[in-house]
KEKE-3310 file (N, C-alpha, C; in steps of 0.2 Angstrom, whole numbers, plus 5000, padded with zeros to 4 digits):
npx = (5854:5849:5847:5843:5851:5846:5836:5818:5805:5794:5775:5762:5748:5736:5730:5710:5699:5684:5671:5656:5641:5629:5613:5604:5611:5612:5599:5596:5604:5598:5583:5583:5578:5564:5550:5542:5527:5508:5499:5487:5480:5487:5496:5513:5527:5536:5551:5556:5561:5576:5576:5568:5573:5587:5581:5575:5584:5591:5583:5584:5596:5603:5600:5603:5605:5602:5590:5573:5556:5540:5522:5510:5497:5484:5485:5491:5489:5477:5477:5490:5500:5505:5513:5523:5533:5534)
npy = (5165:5151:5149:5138:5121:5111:5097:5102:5093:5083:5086:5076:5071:5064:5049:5048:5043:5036:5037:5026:5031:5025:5021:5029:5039:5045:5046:5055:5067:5070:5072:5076:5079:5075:5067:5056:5055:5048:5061:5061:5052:5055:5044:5037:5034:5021:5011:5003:4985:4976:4968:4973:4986:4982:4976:4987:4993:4988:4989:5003:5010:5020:5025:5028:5028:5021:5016:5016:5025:5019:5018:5014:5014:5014:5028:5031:5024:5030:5043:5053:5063:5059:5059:5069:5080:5079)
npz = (6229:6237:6255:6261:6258:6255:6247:6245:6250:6241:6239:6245:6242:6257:6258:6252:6262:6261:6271:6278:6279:6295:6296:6306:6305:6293:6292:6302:6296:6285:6287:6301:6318:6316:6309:6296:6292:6288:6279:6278:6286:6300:6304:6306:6297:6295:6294:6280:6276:6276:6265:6257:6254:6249:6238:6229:6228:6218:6209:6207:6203:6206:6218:6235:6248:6264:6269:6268:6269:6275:6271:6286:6281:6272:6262:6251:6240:6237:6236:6228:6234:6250:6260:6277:6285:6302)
capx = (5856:5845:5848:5846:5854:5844:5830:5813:5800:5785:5769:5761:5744:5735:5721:5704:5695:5677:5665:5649:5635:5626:5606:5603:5614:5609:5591:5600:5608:5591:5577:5583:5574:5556:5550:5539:5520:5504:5496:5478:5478:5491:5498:5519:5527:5540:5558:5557:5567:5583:5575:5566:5580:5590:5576:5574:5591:5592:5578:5585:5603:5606:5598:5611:5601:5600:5583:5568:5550:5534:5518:5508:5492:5482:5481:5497:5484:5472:5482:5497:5505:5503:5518:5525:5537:5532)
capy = (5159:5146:5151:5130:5118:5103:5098:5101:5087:5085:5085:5069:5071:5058:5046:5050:5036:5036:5034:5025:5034:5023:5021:5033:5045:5046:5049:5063:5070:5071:5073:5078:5075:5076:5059:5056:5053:5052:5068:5060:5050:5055:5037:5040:5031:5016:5008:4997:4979:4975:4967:4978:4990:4980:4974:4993:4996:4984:4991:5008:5010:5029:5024:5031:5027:5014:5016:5019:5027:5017:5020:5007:5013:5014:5032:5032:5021:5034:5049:5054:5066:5056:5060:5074:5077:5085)
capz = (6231:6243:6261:6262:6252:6255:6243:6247:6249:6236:6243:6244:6248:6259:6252:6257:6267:6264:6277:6276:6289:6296:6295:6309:6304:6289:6296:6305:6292:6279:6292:6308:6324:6314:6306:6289:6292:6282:6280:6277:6292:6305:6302:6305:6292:6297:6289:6278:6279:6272:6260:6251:6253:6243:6231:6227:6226:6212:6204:6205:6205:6206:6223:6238:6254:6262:6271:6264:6273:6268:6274:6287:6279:6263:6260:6245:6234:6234:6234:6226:6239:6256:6267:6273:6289:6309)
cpx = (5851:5848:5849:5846:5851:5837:5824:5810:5795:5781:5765:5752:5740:5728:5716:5700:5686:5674:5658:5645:5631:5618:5605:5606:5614:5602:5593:5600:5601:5585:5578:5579:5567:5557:5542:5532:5515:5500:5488:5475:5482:5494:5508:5520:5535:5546:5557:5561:5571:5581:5574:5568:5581:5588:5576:5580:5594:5589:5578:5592:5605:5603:5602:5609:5602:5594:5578:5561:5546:5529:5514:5499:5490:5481:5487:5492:5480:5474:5489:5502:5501:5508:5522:5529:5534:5537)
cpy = (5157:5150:5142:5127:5112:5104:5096:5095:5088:5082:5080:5068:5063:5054:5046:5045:5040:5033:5032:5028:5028:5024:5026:5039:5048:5051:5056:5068:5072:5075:5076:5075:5074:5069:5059:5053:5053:5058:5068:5056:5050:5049:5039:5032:5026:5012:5003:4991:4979:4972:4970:4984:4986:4979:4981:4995:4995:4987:4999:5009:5016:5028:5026:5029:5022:5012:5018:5020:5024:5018:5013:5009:5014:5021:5034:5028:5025:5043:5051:5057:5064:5057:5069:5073:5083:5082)
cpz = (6237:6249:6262:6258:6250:6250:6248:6244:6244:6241:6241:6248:6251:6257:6256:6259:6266:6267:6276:6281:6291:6295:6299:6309:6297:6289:6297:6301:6287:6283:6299:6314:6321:6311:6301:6292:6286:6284:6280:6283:6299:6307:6302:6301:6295:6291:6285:6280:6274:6266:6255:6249:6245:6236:6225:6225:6219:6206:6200:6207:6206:6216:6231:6245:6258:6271:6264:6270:6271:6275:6280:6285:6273:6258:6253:6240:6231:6232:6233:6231:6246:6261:6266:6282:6294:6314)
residu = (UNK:UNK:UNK:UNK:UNK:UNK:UNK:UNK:UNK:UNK:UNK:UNK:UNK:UNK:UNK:UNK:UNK:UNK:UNK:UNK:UNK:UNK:UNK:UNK:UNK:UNK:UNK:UNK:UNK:UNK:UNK:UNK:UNK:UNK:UNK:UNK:UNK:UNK:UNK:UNK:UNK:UNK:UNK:UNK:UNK:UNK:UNK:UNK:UNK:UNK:UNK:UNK:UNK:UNK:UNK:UNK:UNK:UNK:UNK:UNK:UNK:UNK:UNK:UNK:UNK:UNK:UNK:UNK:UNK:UNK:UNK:UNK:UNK:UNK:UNK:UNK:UNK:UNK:UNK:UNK:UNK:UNK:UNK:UNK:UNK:UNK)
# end
């Protein structure tokens, strides 16, 4: 016999809230304090704009981010592996 006589509750779990990170926490979160330069000309590598965030986003939908790193020089044209992180 029960010891108590009352029905137990069912378990009802609570619904999970996602959180969006922000852009700099994201940053955070991937890269930490270091930041993406190039490697052919010590050139460190800057955000892109909303725009072309989203441009790209469209263009690639698996896409998860929502920065992107682009270079302010030309050495990505001439060679394939140009960034790298200090």
């Amino acid at each position: 016999m029960p010891k108590n006589k009352k029905p137990r509750k069912k378990y009802t779990p609570k619904p999970m809230v996602k959180k969006r990170l922000t852009i700099e926490q994201q940053i955070k979160m991937i890269y930490g304090d270091k930041r993406p330069y190039c490697i052919h000309c010590d050139k460190p590598a800057v955000l892109a704009s909303d725009e072309d965030v989203k441009a790209y986003k469209q263009y690639d939908t698996t896409y998860q981010l929502d920065f992107i790193y682009v270079p302010q020089c030309g050495c990505y044209n001439e060679f394939e592996e140009w960034m790298d992180i200090k």
